[in-house]
DSSP file (Angstrom, degrees, kcal/mol; ACC not computed):
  #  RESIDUE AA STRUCTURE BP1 BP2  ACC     N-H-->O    O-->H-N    N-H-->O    O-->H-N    TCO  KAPPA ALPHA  PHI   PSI    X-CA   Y-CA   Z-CA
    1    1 A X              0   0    0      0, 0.0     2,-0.5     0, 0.0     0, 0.0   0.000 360.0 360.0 360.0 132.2  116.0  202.0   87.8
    2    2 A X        -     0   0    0      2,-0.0     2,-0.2     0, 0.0     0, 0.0  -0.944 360.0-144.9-109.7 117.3  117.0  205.7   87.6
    3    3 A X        -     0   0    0     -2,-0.5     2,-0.8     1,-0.0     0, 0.0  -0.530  10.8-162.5 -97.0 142.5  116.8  207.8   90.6
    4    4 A X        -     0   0    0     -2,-0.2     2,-1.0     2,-0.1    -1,-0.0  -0.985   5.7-155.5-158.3 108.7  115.7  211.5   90.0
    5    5 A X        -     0   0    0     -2,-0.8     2,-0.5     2,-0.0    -2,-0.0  -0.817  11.8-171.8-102.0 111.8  116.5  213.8   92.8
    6    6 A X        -     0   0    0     -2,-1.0     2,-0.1     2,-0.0    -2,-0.1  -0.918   2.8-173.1 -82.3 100.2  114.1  216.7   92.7
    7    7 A X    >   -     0   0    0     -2,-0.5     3,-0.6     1,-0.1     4,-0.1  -0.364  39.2-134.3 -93.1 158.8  114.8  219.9   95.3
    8    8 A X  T 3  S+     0   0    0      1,-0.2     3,-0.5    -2,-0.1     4,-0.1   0.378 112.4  67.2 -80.5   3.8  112.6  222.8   95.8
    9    9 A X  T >   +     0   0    0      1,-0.2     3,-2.8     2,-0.1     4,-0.2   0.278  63.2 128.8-109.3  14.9  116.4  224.6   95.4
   10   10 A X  T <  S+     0   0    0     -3,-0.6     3,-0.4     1,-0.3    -1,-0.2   0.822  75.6  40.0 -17.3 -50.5  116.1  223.4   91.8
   11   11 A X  T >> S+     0   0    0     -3,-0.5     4,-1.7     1,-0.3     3,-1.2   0.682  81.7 113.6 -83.0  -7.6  117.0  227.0   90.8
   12   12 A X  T <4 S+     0   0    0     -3,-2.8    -1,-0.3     1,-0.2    -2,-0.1   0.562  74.8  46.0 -27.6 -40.1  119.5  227.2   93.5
   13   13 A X  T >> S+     0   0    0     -3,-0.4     3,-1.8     2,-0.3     4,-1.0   0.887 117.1  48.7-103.1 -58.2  122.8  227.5   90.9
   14   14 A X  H <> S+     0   0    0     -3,-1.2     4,-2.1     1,-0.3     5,-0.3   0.733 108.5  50.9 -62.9 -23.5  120.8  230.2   88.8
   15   15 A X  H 3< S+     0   0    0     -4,-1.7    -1,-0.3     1,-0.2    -2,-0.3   0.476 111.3  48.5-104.6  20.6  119.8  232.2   91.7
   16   16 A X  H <> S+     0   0    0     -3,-1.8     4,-1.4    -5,-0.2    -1,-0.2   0.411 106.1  53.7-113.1  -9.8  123.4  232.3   92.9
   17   17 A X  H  X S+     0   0    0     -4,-1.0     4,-2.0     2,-0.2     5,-0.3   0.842 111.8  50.5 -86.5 -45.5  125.1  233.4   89.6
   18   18 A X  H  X S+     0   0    0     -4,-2.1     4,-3.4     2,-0.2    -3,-0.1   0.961 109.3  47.3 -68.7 -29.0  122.5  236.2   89.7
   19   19 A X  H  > S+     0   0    0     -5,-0.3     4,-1.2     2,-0.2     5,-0.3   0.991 115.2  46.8 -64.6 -64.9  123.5  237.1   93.3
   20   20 A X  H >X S+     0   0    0     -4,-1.4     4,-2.9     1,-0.2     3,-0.6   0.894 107.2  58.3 -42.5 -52.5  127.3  237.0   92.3
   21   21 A X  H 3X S+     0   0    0     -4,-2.0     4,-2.7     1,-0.2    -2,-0.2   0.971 112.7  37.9 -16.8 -80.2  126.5  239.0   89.3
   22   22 A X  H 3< S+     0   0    0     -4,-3.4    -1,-0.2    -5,-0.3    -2,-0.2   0.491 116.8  52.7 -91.3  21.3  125.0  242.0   91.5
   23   23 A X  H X< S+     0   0    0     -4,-1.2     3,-2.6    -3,-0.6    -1,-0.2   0.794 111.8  48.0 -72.2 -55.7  127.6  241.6   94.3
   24   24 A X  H 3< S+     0   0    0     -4,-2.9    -2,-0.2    -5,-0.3    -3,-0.2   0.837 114.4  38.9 -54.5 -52.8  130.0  241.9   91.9
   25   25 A X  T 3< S+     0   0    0     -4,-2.7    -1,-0.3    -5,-0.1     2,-0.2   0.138  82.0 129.1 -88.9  20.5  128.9  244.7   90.1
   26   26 A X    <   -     0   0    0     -3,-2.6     2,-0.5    -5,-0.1    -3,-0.1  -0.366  45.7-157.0 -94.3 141.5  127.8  246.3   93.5
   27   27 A X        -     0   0    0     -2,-0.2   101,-0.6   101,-0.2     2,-0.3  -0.988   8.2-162.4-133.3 125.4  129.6  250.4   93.5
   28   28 A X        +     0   0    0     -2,-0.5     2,-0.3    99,-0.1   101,-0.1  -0.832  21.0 155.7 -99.6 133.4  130.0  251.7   97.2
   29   29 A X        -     0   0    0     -2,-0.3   100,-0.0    99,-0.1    -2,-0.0  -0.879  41.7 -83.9-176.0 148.7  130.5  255.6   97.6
   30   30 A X        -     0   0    0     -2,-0.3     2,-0.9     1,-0.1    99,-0.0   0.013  37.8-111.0 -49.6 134.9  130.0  258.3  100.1
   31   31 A X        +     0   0    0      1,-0.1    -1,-0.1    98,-0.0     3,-0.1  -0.703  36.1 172.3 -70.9  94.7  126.7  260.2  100.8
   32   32 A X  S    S+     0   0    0     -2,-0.9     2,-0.3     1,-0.2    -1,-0.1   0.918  72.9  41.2 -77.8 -33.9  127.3  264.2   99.5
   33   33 A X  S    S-     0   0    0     11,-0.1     2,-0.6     2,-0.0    -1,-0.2  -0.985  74.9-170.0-114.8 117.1  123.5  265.5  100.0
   34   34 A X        +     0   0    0     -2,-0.3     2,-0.2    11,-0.3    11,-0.1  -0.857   9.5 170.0-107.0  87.3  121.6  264.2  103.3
   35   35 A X    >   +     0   0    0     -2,-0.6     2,-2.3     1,-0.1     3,-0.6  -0.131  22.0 174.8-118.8  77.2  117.7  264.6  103.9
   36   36 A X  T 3   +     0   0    0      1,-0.3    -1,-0.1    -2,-0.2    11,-0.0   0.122  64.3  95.0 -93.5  23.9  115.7  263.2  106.5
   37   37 A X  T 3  S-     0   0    0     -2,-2.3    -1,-0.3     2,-0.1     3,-0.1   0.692  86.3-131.8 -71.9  -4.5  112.7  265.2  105.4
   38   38 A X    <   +     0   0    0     -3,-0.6    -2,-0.1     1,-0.2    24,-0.1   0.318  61.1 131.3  83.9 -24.9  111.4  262.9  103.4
   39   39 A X        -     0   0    0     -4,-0.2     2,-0.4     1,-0.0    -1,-0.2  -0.134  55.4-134.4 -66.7 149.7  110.9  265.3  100.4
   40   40 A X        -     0   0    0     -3,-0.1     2,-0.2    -2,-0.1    66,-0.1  -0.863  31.4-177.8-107.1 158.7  111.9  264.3   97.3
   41   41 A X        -     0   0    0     -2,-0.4    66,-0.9     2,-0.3     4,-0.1  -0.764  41.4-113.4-134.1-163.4  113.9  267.5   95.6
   42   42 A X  S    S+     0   0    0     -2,-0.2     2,-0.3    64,-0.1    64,-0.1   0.365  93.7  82.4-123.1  33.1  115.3  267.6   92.3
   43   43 A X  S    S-     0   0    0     62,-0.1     2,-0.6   -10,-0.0    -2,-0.3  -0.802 101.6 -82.1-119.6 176.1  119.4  267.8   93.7
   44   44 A X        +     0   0    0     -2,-0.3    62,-0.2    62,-0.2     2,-0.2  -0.669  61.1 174.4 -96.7 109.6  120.8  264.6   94.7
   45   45 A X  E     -A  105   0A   0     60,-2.4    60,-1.9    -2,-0.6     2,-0.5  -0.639  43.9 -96.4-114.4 175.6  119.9  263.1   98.6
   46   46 A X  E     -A  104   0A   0     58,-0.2     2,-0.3    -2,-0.2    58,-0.2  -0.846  44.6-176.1-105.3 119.6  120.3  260.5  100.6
   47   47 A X  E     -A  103   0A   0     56,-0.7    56,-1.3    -2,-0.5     2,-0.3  -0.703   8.5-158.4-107.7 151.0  116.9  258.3  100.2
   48   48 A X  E     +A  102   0A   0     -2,-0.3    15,-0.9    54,-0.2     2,-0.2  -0.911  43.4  79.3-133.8 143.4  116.3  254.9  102.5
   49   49 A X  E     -AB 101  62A   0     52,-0.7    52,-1.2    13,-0.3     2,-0.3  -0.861  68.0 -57.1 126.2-163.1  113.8  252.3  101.2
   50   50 A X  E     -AB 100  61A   0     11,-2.5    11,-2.5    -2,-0.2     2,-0.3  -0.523  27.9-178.3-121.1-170.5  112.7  249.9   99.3
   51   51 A X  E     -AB  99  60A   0     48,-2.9    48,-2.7    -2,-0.3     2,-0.4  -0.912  13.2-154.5-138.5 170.5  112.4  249.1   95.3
   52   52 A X  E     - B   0  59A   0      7,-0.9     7,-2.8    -2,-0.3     2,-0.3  -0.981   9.0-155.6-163.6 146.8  111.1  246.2   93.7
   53   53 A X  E     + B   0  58A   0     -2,-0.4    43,-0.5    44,-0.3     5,-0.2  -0.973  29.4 100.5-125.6  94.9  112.0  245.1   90.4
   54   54 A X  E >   - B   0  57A   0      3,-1.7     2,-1.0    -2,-0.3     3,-0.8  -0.636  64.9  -4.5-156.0-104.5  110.4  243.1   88.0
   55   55 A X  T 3  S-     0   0    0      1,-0.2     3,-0.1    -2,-0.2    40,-0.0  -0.472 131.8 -22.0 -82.8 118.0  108.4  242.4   84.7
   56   56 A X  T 3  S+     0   0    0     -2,-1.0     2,-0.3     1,-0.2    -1,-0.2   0.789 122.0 117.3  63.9  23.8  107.6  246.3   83.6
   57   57 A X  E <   +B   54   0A   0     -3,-0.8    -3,-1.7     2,-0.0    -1,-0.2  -0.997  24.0 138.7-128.9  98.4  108.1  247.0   87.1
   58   58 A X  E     +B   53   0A   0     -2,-0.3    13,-2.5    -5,-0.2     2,-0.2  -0.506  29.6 138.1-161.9 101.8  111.0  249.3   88.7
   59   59 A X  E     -BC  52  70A   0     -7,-2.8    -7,-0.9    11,-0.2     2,-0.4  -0.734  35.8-146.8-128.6 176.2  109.9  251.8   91.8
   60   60 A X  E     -BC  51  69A   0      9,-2.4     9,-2.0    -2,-0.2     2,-0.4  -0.997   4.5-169.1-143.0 127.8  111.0  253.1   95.1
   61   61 A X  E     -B   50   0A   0    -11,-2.5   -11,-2.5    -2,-0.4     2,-0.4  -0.984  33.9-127.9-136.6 132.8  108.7  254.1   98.4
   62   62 A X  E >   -B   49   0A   0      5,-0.5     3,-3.3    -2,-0.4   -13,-0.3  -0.700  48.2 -72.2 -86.3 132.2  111.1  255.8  100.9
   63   63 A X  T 3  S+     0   0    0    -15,-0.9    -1,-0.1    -2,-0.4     3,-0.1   0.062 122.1  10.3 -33.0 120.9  110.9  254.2  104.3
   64   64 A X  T 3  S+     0   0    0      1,-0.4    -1,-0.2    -3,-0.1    75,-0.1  -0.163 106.2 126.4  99.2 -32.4  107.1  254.9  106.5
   65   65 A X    <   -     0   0    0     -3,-3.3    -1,-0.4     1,-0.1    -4,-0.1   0.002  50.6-169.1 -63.0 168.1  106.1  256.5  102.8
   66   66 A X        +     0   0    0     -3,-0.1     2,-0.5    -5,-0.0    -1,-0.1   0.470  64.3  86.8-112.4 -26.9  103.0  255.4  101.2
   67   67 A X        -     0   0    0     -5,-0.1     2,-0.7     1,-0.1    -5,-0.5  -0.340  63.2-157.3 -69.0 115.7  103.8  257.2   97.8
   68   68 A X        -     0   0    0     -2,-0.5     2,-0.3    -7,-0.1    52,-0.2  -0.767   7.5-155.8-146.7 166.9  105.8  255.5   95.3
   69   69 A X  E     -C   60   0A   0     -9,-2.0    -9,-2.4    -2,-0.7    53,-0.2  -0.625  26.1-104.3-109.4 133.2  108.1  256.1   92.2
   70   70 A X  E     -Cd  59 122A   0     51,-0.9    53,-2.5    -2,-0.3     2,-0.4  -0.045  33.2-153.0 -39.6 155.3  109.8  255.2   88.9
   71   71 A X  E     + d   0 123A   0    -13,-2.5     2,-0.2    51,-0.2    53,-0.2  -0.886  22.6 165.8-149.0 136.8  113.6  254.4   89.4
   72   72 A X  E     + d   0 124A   0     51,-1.3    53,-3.5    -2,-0.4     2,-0.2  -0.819  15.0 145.7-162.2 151.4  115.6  255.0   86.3
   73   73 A X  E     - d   0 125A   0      1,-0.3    53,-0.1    51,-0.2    51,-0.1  -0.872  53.3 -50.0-164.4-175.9  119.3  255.0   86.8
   74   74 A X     >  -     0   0    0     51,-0.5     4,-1.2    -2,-0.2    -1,-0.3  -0.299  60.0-117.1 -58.8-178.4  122.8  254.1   84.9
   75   75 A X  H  > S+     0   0    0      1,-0.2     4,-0.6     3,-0.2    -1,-0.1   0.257 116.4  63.1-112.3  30.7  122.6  250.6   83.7
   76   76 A X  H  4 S+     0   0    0      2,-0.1    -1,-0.2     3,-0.1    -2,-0.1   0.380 108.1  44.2-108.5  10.8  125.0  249.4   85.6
   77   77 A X  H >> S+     0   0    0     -3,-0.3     3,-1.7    48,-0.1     4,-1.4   0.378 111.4  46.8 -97.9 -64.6  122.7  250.4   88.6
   78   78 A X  H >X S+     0   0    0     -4,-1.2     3,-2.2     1,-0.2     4,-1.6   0.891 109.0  57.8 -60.5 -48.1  119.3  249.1   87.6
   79   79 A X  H 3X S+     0   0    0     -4,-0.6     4,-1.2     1,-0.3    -1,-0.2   0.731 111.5  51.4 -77.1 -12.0  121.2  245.4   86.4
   80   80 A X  H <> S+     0   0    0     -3,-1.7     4,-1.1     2,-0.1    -1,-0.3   0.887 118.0  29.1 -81.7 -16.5  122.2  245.6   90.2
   81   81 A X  H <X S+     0   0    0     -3,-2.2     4,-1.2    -4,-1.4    -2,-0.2   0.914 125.1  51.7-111.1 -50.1  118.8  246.2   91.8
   82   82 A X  H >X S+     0   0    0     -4,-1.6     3,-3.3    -5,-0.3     4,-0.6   0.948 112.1  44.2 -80.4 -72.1  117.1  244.1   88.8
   83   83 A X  H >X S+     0   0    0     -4,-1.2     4,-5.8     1,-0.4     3,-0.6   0.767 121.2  39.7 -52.6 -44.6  119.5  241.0   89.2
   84   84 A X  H 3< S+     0   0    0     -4,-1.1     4,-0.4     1,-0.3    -1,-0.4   0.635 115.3  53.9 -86.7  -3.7  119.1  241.0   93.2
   85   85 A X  H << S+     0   0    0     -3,-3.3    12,-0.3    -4,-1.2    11,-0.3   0.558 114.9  35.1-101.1   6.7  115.5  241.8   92.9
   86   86 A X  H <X S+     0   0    0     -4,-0.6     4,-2.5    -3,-0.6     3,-0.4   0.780 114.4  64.3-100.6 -53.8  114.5  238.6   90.3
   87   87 A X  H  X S+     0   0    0     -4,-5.8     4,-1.5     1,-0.3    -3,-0.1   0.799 109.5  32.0 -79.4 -16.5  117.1  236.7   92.3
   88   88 A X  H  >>S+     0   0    0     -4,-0.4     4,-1.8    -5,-0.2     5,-0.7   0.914 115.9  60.3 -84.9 -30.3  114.9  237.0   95.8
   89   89 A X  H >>5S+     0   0    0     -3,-0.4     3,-1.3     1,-0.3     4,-1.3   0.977 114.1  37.9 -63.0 -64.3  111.5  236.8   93.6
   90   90 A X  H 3<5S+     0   0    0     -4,-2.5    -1,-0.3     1,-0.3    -2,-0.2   0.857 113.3  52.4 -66.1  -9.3  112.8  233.3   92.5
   91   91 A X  H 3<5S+     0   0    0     -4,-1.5    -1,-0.3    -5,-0.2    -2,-0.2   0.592 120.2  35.3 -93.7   2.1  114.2  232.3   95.6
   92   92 A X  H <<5S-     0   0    0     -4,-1.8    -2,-0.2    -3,-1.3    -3,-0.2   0.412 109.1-123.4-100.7 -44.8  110.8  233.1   97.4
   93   93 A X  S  <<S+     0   0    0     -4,-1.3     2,-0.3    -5,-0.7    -4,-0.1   0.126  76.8 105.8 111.6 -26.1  108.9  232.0   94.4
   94   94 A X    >   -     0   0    0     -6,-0.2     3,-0.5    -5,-0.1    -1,-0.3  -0.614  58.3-140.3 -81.4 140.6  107.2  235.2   94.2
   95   95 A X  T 3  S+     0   0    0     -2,-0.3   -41,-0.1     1,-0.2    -9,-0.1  -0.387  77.3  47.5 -76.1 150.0  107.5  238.2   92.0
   96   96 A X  T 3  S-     0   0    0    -43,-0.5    -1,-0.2   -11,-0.3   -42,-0.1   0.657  76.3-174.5 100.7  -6.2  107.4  241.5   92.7
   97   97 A X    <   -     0   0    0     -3,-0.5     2,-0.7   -12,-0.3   -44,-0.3   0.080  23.1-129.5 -46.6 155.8  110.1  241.8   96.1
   98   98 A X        -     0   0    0     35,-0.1     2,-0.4   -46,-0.1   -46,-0.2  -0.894  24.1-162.7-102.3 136.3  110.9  244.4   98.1
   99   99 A X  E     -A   51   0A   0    -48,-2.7   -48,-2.9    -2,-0.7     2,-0.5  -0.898  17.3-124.2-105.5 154.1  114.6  245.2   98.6
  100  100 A X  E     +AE  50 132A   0     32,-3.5    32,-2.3    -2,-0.4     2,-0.3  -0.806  42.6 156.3 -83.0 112.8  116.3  247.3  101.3
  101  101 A X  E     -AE  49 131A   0    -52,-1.2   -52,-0.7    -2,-0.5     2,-0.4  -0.936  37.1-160.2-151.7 154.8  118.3  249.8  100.0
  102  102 A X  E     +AE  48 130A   0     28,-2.6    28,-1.8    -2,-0.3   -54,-0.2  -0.973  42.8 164.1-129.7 123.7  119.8  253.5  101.2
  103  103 A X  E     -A   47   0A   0    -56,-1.3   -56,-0.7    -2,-0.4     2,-0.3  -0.475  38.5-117.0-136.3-173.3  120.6  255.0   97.8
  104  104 A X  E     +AE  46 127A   0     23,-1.6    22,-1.5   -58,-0.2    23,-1.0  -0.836  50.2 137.4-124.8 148.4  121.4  258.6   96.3
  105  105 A X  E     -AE  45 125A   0    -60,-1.9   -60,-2.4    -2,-0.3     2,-0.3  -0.898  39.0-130.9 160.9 152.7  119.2  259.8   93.9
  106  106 A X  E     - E   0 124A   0     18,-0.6    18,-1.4   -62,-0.2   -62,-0.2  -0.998  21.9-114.5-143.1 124.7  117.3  262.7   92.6
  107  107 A X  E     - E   0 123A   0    -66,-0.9    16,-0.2    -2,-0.3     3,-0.1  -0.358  30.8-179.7 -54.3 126.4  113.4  263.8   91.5
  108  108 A X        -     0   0    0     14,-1.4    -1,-0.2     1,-0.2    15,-0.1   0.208  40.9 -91.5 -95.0   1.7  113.6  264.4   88.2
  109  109 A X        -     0   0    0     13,-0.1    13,-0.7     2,-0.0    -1,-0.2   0.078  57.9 -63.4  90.4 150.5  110.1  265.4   87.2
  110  110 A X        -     0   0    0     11,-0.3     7,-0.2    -3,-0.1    11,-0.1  -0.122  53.0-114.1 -60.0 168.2  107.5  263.1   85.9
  111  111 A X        -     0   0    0      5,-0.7     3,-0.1     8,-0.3    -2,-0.0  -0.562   8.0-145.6 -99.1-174.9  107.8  261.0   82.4
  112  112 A X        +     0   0    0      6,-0.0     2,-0.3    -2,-0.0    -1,-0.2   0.716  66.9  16.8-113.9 -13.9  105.9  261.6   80.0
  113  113 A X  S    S+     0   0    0      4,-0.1     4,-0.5     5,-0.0     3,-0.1  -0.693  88.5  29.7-129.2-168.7  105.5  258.1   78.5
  114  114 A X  S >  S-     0   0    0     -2,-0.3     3,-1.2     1,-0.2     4,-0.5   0.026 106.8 -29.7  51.3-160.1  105.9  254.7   78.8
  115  115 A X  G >  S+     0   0    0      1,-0.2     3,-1.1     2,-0.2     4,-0.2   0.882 133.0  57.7 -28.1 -49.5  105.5  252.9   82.2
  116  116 A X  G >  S+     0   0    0      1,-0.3     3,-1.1     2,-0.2    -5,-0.7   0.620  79.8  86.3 -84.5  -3.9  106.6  255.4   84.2
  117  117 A X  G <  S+     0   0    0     -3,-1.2    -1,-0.3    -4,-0.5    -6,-0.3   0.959  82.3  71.8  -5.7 -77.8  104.0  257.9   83.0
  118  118 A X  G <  S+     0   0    0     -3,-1.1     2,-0.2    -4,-0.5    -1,-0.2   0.512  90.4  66.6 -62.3  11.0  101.9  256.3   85.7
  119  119 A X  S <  S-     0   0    0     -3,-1.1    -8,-0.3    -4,-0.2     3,-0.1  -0.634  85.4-110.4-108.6-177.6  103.6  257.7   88.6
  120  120 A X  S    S-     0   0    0    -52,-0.2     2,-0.2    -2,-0.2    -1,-0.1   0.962  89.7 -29.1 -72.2 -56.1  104.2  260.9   90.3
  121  121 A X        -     0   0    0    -11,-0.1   -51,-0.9    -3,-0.1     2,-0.4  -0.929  57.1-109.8-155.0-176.3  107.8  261.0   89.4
  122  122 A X  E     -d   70   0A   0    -13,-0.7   -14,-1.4    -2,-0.2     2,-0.3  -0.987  21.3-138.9-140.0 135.5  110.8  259.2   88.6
  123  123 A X  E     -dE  71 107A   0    -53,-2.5   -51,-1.3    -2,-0.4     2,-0.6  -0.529   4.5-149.6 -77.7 146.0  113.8  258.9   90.5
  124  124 A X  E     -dE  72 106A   0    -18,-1.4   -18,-0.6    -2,-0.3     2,-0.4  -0.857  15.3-145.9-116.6 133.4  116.9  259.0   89.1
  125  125 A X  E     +dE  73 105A   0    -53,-3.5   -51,-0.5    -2,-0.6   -20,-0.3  -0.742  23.1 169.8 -86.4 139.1  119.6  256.7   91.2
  126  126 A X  E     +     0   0A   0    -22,-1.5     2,-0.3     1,-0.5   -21,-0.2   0.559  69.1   7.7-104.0 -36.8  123.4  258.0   91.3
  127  127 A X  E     - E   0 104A   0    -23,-1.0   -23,-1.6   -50,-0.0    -1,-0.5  -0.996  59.4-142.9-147.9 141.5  124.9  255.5   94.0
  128  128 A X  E     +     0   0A   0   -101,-0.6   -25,-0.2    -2,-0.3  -101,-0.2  -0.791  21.3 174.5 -92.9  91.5  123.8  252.4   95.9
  129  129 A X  E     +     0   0A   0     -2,-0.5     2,-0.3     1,-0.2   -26,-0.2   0.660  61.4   6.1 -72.9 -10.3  125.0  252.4   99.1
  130  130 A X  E     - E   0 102A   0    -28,-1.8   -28,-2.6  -102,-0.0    -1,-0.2  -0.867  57.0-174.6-170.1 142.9  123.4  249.5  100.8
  131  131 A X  E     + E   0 101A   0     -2,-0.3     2,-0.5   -30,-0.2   -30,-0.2  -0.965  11.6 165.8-136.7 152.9  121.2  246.6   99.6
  132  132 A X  E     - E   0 100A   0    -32,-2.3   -32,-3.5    -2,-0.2    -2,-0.0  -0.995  39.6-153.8-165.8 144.5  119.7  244.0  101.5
  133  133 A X  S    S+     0   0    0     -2,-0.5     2,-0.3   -34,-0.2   -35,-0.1   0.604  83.7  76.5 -88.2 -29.0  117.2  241.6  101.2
  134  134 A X  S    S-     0   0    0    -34,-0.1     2,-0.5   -35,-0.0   -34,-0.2  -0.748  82.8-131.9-101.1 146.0  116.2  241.5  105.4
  135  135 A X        -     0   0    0     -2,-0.3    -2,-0.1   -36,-0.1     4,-0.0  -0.964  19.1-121.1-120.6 127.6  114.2  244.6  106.1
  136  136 A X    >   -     0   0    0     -2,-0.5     3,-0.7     2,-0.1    -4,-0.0  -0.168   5.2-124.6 -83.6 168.3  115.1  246.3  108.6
  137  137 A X  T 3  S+     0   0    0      1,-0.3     2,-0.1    -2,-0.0    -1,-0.1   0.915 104.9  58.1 -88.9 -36.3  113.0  247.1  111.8
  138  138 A X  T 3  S+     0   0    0      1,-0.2     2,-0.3     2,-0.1    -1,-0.3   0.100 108.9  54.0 -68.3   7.9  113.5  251.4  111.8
  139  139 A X    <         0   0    0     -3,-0.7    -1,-0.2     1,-0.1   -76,-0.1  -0.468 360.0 360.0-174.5 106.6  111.8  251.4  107.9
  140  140 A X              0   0    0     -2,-0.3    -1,-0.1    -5,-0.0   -77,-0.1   0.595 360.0 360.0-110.9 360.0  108.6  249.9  107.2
């Protein structure tokens, strides 16, 4: 008789290589432009909120905001916010998560194609300075 252990953590192993993956590749650096207006501007600020990452999917709504925006970035910054944002969608079983993150980043104007057409504008990320998966109580 062959015993056949089935988990709900099946993916568990996959969803910890991706989590190592965007730890690992995770780039810490100092805030130079600060704005708590809320305004997006087109020089480089310090933005809090959250992004969510997946199929034909990658935007950002700044903490309280209702409005939200294409994220385009290095790609060594979107594979960190894409890896940790498939790795919570599979470890919740849903697509489509929100991550916490307080970034740098700058309005760039709207695109003119492709997905990101459909928004208002697209942000461009320079630095992640925190990510987090628990949302914090101060930015809903």
């Amino acid at each position: 008789m062959k015993l056949i252990y089935r988990s709900k953590f099946r993916s568990l192993p996959f969803f910890l290589l991706l989590l190592f993956i965007g730890l690992f590749a995770y780039d810490r650096s100092v805030a130079k432009d600060v704005s708590d207006n809320g305004k997006l501007e087109t020089k480089t600020q310090n933005l809090r909120g959250y992004v969510i990452f997946g199929h034909e999917v990658a935007t950002f709504r700044a903490c309280g905001g209702r409005e939200v925006f294409w994220v385009e970035g290095t790609d060594k910054i979107i594979n960190i916010l894409t890896v940790n944002s498939l790795a919570l969608a599979d470890y919740r079983t849903m697509p489509y998560q929100e991550i916490y993150v307080e970034i740098d980043g700058m309005d760039i104007g709207p695109a003119e194609d492709g997905f990101a057409a459909d928004y208002e504008t697209v942000i461009y990320v320079t630095t992640i300075k925190t990510l987090s998966w628990a949302k914090p109580m101060d930015c809903s």
